[in-house]
DSSP file (Angstrom, degrees, kcal/mol; ACC not computed):
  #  RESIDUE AA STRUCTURE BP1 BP2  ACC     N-H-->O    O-->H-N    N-H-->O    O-->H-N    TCO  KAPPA ALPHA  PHI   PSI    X-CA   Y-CA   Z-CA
    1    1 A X              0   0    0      0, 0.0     2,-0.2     0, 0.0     0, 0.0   0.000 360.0 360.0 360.0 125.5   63.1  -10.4   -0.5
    2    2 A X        -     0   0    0     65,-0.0     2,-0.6     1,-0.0     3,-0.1  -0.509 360.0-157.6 -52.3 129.7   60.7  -12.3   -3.0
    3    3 A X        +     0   0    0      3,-0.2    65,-0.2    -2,-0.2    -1,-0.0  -0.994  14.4 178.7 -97.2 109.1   61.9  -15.4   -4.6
    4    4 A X  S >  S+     0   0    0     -2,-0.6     3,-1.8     1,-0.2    -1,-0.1   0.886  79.1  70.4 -84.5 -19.7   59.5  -15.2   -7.6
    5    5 A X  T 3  S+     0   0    0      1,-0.3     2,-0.5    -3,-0.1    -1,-0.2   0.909 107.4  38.5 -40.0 -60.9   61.2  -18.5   -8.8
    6    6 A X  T 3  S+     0   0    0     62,-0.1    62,-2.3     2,-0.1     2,-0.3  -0.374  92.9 119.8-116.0  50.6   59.3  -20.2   -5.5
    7    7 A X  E <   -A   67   0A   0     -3,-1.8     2,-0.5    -2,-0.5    60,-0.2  -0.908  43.9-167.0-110.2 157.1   56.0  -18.2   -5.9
    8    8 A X  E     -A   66   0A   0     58,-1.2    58,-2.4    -2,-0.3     2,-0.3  -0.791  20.7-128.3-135.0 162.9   52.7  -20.0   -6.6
    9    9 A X  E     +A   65   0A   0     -2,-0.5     2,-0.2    56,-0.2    56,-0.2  -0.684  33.7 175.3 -94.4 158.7   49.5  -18.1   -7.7
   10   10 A X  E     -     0   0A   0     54,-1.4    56,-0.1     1,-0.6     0, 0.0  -0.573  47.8 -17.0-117.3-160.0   46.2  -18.8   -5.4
   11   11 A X  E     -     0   0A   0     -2,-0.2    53,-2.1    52,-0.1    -1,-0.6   0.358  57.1-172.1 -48.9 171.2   42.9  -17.3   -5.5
   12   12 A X  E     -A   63   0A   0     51,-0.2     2,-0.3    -3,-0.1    51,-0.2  -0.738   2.5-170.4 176.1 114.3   42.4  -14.3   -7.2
   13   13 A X  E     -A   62   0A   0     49,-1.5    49,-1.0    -2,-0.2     2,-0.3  -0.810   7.1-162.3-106.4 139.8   39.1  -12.2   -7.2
   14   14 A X  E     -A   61   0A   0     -2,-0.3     2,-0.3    47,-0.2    47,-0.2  -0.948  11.1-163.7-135.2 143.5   38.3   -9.2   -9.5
   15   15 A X  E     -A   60   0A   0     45,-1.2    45,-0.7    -2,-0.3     2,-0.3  -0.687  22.2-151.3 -87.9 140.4   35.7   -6.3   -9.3
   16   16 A X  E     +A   59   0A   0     -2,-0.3    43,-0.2    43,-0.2    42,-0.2  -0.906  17.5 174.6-147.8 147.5   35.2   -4.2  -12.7
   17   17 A X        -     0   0    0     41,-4.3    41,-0.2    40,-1.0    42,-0.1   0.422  45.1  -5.1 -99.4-147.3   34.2   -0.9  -13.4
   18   18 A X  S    S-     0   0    0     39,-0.1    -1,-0.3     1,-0.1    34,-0.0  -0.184  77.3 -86.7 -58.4 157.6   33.9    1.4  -16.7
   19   19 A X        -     0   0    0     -3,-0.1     2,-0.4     1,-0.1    -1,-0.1  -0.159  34.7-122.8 -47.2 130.1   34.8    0.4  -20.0
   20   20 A X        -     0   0    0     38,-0.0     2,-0.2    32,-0.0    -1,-0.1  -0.935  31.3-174.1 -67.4 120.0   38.1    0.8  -21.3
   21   21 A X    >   -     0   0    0     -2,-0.4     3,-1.5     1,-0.0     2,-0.1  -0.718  37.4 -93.2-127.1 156.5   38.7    3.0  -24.8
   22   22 A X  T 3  S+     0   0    0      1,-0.2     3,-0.1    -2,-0.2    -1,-0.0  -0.545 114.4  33.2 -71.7 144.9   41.5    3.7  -26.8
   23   23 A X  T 3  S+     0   0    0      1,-0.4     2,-0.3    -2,-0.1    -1,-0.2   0.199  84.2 134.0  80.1  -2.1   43.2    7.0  -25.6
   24   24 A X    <   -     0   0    0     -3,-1.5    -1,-0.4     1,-0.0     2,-0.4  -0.658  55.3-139.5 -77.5 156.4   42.3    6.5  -21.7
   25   25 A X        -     0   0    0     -2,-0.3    -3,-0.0    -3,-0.1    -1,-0.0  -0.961  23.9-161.6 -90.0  82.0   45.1    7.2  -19.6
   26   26 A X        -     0   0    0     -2,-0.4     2,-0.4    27,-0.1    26,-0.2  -0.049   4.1-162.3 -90.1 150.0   44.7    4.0  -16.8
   27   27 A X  B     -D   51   0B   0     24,-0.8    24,-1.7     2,-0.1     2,-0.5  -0.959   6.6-167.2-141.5 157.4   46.7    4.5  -13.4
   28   28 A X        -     0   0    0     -2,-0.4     2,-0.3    22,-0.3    22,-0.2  -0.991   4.5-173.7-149.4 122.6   47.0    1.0  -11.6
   29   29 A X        -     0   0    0     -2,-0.5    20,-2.0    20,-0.2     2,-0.4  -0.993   5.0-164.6-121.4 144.0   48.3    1.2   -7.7
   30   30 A X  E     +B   48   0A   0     -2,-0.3     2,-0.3    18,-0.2    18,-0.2  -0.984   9.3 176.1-161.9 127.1   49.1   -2.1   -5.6
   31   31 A X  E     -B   47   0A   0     16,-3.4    16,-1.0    -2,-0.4     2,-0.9  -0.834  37.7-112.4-118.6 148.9   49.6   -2.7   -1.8
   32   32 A X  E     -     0   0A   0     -2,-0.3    14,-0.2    14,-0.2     3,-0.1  -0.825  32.1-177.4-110.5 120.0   50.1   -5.5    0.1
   33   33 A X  E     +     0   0A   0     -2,-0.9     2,-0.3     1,-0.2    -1,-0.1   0.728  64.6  10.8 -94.0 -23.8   46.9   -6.0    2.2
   34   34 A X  E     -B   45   0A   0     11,-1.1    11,-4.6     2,-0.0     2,-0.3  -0.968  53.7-162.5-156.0 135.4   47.7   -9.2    4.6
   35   35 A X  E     +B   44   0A   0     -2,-0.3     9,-0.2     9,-0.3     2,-0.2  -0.972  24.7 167.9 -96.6 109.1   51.0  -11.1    5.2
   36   36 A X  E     -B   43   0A   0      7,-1.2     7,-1.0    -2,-0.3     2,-0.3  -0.695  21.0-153.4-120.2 164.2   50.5  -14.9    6.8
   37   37 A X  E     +B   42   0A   0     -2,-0.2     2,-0.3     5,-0.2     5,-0.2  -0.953  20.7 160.6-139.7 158.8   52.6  -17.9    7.4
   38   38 A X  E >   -B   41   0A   0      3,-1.1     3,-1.5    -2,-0.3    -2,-0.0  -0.972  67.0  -2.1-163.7 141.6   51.4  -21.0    7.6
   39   39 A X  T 3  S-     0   0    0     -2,-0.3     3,-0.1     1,-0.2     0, 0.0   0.848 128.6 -54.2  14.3  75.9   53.6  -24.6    7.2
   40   40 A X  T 3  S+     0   0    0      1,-0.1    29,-0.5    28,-0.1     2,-0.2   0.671 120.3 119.6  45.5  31.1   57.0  -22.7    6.4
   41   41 A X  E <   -B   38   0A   0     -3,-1.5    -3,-1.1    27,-0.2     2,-0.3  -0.795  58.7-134.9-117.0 144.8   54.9  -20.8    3.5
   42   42 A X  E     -B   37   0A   0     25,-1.7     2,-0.4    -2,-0.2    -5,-0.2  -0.714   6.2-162.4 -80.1 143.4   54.0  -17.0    2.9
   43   43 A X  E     -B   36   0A   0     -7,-1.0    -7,-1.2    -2,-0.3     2,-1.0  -0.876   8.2-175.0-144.8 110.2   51.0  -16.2    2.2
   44   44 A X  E     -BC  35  65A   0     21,-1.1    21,-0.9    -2,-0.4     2,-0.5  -0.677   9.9-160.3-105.1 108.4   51.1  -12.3    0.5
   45   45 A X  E     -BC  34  64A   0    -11,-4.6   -11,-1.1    -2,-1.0     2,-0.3  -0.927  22.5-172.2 -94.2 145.7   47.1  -10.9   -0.2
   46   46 A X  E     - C   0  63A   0     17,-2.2    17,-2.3    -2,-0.5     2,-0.4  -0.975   7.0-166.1-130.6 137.0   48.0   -7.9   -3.0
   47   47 A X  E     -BC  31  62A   0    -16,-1.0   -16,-3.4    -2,-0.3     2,-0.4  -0.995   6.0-175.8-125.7 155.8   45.5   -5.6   -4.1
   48   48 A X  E     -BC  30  61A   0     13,-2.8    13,-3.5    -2,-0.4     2,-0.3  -0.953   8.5-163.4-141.9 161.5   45.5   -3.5   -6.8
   49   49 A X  E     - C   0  60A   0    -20,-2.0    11,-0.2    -2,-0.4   -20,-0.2  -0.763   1.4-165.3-160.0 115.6   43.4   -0.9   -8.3
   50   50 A X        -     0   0    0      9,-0.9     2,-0.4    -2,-0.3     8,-0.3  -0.155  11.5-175.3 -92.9-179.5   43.3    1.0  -11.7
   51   51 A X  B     -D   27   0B   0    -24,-1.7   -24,-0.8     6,-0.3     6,-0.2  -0.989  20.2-122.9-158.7 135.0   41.4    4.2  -12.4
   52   52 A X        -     0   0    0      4,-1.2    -1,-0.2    -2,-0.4   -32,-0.0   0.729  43.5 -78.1 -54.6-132.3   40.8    6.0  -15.5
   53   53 A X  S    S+     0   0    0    -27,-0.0   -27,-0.1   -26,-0.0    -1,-0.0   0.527 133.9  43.4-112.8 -39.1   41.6    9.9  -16.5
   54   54 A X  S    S-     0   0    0      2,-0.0     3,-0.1     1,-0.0   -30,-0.0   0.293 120.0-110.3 -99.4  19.7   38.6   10.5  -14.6
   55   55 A X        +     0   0    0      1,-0.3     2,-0.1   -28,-0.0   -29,-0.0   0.397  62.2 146.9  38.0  27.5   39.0    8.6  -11.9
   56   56 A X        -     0   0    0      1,-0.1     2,-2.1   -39,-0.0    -4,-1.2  -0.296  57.8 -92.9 -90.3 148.8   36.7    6.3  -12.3
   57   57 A X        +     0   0    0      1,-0.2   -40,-1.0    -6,-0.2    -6,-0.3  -0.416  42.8 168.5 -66.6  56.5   37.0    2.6  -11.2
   58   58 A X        -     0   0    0     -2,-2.1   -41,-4.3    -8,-0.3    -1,-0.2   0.936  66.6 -18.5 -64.8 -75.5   38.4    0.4  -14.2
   59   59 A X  E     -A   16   0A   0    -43,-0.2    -9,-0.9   -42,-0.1     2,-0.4  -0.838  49.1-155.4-130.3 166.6   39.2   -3.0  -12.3
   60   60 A X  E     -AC  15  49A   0    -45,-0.7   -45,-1.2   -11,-0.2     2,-0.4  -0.955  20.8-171.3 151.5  91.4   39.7   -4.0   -8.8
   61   61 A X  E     -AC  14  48A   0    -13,-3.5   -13,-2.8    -2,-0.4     2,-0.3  -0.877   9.7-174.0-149.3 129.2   41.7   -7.0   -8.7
   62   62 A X  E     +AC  13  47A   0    -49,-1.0   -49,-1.5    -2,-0.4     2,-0.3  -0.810  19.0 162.1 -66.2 114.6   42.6   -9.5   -5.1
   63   63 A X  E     -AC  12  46A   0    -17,-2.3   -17,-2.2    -2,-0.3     2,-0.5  -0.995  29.9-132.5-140.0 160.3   44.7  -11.8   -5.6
   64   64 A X  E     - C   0  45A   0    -53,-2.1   -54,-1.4    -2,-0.3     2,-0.3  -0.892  12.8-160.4 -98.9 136.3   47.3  -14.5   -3.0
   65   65 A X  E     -AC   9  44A   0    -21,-0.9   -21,-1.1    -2,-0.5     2,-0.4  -0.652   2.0-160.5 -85.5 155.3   50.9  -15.2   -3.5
   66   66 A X  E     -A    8   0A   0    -58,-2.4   -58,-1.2    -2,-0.3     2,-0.4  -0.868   4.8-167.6-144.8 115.5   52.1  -18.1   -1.9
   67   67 A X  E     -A    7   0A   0     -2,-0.4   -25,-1.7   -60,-0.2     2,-0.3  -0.763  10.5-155.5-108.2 152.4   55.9  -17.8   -1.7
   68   68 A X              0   0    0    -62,-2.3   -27,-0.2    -2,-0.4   -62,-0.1  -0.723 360.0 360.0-113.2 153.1   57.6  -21.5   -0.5
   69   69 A X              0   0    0    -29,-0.5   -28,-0.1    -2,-0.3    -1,-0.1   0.447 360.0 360.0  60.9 360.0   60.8  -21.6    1.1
């Protein structure tokens, strides 16, 4: 279980793809790519990645959690 309470943000990268418009339908999916520990810390990489109607690439976006305790 996440304690978001004792989450820190880190880095955080993003790719982007087509234009967004009023009336696309956007789909966003998110994994967790890498799980670390390091001085009694978590270190969670998530990526996630939205897509248009047509599939098409909207954004791309890396980022680390860093959960404490």
């Amino acid at each position: 279980m996440v304690h978001f309470v004792l989450n820190a943000h880190g880095e955080q990268t993003f790719r982007y793809g087509e234009a967004v418009h009023p009336g696309d339908v956007l789909e966003t999916t998110g994994e967790i790519t890498d799980i670390r520990q390091k001085a009694g810390m978590d270190f969670l990489t998530v990526k996630s990645t939205t897509t248009n109607q047509h599939g098409r690439l909207v954004v791309e976006g890396t980022w680390v959690a860093v959960v404490r305790g």
